[in-house]
C-alpha positions as CSV (number, residue, x, y, z in Angstrom):
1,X,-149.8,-99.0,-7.4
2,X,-148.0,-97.3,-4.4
3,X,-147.7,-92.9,-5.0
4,X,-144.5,-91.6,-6.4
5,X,-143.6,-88.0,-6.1
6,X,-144.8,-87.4,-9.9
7,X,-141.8,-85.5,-11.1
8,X,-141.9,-82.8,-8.3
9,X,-138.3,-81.1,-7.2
10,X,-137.3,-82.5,-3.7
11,X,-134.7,-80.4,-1.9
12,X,-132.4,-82.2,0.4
13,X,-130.7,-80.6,3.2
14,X,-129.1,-84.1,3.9
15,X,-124.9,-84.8,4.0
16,X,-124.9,-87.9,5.4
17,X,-126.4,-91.0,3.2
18,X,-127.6,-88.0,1.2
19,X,-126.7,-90.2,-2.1
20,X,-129.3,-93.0,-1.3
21,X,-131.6,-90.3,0.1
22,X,-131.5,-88.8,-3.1
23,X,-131.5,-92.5,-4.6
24,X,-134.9,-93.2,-3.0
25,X,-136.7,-89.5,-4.1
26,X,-135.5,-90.8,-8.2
27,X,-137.0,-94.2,-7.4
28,X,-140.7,-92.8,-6.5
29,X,-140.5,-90.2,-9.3
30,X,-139.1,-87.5,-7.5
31,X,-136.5,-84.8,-9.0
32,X,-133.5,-84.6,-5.9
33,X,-132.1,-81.2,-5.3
34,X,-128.9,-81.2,-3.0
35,X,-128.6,-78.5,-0.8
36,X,-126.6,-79.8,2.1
37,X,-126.3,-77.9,4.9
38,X,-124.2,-79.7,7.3
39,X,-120.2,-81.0,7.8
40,X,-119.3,-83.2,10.5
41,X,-115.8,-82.0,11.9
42,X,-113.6,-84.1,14.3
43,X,-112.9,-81.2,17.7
44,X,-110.2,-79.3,17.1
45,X,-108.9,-79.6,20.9
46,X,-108.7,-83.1,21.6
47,X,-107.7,-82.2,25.1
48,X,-111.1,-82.2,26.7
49,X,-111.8,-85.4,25.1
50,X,-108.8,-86.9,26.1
51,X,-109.7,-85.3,29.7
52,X,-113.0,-87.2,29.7
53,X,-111.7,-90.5,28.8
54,X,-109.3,-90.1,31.8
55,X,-112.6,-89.6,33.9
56,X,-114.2,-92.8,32.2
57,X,-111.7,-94.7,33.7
58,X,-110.8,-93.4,36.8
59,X,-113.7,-94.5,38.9
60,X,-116.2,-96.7,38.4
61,X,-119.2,-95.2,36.2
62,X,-122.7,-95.7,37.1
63,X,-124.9,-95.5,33.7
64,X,-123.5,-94.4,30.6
65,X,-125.7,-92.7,27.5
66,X,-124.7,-92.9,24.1
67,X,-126.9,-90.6,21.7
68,X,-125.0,-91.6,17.8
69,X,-123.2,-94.0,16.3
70,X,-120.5,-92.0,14.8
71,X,-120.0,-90.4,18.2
72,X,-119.7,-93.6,19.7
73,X,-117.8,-94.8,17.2
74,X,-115.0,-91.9,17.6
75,X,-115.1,-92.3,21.2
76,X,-114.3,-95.7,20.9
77,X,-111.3,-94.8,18.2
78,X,-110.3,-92.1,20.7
79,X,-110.0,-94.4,24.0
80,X,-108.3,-97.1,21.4
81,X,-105.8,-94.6,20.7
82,X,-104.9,-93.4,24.0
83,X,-104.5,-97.1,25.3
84,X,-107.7,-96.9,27.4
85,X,-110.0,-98.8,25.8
86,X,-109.9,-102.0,27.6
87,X,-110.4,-99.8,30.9
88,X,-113.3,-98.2,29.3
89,X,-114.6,-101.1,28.7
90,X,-114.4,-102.6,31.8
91,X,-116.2,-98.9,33.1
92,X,-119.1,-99.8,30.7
93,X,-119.4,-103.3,31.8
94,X,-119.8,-102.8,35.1
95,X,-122.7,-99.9,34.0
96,X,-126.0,-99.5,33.2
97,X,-125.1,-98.7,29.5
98,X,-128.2,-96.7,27.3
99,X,-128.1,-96.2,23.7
100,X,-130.5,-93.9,22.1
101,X,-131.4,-95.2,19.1
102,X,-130.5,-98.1,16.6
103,X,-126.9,-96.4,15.7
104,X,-125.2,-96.1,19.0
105,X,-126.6,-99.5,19.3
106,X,-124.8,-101.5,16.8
107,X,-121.6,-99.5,17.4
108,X,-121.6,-100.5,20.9
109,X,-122.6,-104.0,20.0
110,X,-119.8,-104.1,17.5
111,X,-117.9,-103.9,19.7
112,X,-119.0,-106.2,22.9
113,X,-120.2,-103.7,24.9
114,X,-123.6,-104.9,26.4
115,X,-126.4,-102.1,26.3
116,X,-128.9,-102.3,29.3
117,X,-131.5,-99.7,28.0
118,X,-132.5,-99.3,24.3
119,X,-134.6,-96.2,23.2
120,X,-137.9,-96.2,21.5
121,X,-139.2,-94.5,18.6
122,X,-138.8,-91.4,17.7
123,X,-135.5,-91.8,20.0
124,X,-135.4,-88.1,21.3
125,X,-134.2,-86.9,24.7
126,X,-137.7,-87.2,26.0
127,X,-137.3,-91.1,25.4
128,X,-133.6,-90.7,26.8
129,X,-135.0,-88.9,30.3
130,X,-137.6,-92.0,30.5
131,X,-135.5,-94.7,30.7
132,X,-132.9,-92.2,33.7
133,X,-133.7,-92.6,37.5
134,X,-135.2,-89.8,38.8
135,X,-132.5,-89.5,41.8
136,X,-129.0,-89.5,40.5
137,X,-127.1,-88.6,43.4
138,X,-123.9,-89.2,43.7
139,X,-123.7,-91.1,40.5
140,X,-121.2,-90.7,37.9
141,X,-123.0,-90.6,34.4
142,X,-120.9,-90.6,30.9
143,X,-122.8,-88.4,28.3
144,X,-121.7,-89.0,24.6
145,X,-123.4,-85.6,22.5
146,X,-123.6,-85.9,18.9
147,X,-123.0,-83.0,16.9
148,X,-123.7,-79.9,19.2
149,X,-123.6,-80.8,22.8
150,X,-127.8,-81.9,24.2
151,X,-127.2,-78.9,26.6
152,X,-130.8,-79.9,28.1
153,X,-130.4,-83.4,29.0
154,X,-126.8,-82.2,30.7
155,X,-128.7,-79.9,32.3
156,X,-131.5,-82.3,33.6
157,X,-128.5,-85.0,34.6
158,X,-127.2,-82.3,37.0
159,X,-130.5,-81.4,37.8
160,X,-131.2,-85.1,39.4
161,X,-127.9,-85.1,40.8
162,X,-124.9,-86.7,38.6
163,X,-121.5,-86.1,38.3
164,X,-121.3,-85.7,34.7
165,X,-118.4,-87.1,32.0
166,X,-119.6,-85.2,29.2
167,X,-118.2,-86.5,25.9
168,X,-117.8,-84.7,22.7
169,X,-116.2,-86.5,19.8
170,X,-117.1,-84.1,16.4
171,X,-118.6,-81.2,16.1
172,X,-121.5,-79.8,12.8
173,X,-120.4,-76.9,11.0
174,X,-121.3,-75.2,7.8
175,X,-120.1,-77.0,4.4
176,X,-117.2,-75.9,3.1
177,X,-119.2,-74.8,-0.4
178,X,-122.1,-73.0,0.5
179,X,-122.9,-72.4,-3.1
180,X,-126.0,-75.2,-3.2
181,X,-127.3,-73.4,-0.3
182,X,-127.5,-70.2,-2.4
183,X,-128.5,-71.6,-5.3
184,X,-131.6,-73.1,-3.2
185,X,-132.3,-69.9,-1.6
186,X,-132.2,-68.3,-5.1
187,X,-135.1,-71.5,-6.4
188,X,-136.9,-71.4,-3.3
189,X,-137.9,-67.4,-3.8
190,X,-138.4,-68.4,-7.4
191,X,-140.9,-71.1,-6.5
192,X,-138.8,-73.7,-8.3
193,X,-139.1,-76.2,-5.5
194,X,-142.4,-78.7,-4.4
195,X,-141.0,-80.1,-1.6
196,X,-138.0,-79.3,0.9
197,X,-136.9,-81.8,3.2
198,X,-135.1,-81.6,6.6
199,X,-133.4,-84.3,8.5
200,X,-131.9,-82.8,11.2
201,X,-132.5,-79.5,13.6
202,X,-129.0,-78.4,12.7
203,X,-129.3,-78.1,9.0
204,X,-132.6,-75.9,9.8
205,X,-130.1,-73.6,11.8
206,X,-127.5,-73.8,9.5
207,X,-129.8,-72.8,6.8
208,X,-130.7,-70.1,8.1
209,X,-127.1,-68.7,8.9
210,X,-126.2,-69.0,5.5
211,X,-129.4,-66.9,4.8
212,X,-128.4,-64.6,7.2
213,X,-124.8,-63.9,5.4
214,X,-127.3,-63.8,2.0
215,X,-128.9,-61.1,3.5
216,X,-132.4,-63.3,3.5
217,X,-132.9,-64.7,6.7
218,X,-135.6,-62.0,7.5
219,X,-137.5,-63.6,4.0
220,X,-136.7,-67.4,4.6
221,X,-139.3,-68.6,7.1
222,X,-142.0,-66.9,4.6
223,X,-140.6,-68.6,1.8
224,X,-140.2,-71.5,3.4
225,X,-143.9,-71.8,4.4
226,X,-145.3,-69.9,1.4
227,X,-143.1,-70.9,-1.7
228,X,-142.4,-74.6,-0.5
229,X,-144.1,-78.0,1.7
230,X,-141.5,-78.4,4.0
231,X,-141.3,-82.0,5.5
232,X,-139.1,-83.2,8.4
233,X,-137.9,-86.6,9.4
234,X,-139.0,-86.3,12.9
235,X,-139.9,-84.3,16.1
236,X,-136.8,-82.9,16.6
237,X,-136.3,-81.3,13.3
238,X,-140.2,-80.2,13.7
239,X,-139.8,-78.3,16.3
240,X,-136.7,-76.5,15.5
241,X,-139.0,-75.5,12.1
242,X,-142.0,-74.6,13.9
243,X,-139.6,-72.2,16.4
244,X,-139.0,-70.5,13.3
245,X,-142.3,-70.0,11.7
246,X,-142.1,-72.6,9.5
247,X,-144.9,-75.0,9.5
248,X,-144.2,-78.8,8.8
249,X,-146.6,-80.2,6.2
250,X,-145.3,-83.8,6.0
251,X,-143.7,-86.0,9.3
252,X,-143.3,-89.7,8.9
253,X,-144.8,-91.6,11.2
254,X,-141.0,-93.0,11.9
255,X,-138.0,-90.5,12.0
256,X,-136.5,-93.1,9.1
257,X,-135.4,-92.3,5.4
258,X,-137.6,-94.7,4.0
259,X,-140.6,-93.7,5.9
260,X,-140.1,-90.2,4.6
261,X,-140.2,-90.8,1.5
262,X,-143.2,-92.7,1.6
263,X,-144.6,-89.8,3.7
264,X,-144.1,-87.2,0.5
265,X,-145.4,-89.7,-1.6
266,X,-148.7,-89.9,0.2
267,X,-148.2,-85.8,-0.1
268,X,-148.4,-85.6,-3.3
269,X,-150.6,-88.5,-3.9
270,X,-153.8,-87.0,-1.8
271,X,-153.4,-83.2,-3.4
272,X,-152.4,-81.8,-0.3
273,X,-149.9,-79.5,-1.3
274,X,-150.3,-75.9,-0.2
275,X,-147.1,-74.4,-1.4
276,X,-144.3,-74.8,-4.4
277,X,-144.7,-74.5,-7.7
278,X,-148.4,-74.6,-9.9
């Protein structure tokens, strides 16, 4: 028989897919406790995006990274609208055309855009920068960020060289109702909570703004690593925990929902819990 989570409380910080996040944590035994801590928000000035497609198309592009689905997705919807999407197309075919990760992927494939360069796992910019010649000079290079702009891959795409199009379709911000972020903060100093799970370095930062306005941010990392086993869906989210004293007792092995779950499972199955409720 495979290990469940045995009735312990699983925090989610999750927004997206966090229903069958949640689904998966009831189907191994688990208790979900919603807590989400971000909100994707289309920019409010679309004329900097409108800008950048206008650079897509007005010279021929060189390589072209796309870092999310939805981001793709919107940027696609966004040329589409503006009666530049053939000509963005006909940029990207005639590109080297890099998707990080399985969700830009099928977005761009979707929509009969060829990709050139795929990502491996865990798909972070490190995997990004391996698959980008070293000498970019003189190249013009499309960026697509996902929620908050990947300032250091910019930064290392000027660095070798490129004339950046940097594209920014949505934006994370804090939910509208922060009252299941207080009401975790309020279980999580109670010890009500076995595990807490992050899937993304933005909720760990957003968490701890709303903490901040609680008047508790100078108490959360504590808690978090005294009152809790924190787990995080990849190395991303790991290190943003670890930057704030909070150490990461459970990592899948791949930055996947499923894997995660399995992950806390395994937790909980070999005893190794050293924080939460007794």
């Amino acid at each position: 028989m495979e290990p469940g989570l045995d009735g312990c409380t699983v925090a989610l910080m999750q927004t997206r897919h966090a229903g069958e996040l949640a689904a998966l944590v009831e189907r191994h035994g688990g208790v979900p406790v919603a807590a989400p801590c971000l909100r994707e928000a289309a920019v409010e000035d679309a004329a900097p995006l409108d800008a950048a497609i206008r650079a897509t198309v007005a010279a021929p592009l060189d390589l072209a990274v796309f870092q999310t689905g939805v981001g793709t997705d919107r940027f696609l919807t966004a040329a589409t609208a503006a009666g530049q999407v053939a000509a963005v197309a006909a940029r990207l075919e005639d590109a080297v055309v890099l998707a990080r990760g399985p969700k830009p992927l099928a977005v761009l494939l979707r929509n009969r855009i060829r990709v050139d360069r795929r990502t491996s796992e865990p798909h972070t910019t490190a995997e990004v920068v391996g698959l980008v010649e070293e000498d970019l000079r003189g190249r013009r290079v499309l960026l697509q960020h996902y929620g908050s702009p990947n300032v250091d891959l910019a930064a290392l795409l000027r660095g070798r060289g490129a004339e950046l199009i940097e594209i920014s379709t949505y934006h994370w911000r804090l939910p509208h109702d922060l009252e299941p972020i207080r009401r975790f903060l309020v279980r999580l100093e109670a010890r009500e909570l076995d595990l807490t799970v992050f899937t993304s370095a933005s909720q760990v930062d957003n968490l701890f703004h709303v903490a901040e306005l609680e008047g508790v941010d100078d108490r959360l990392a504590t808690w978090l690593a005294e009152r809790t086993d924190v787990a995080a869906v990849g190395p991303v989210c790991a290190a943003a925990l670890r930057a704030r004293g909070v150490p990461v007792r459970v990592e899948p092995v791949r930055p996947k929902m499923v894997p995660l779950v399995r992950a806390l499972c395994d937790h909980v199955a070999t005893g190794a819990r050293a924080a939460g409720p007794r």
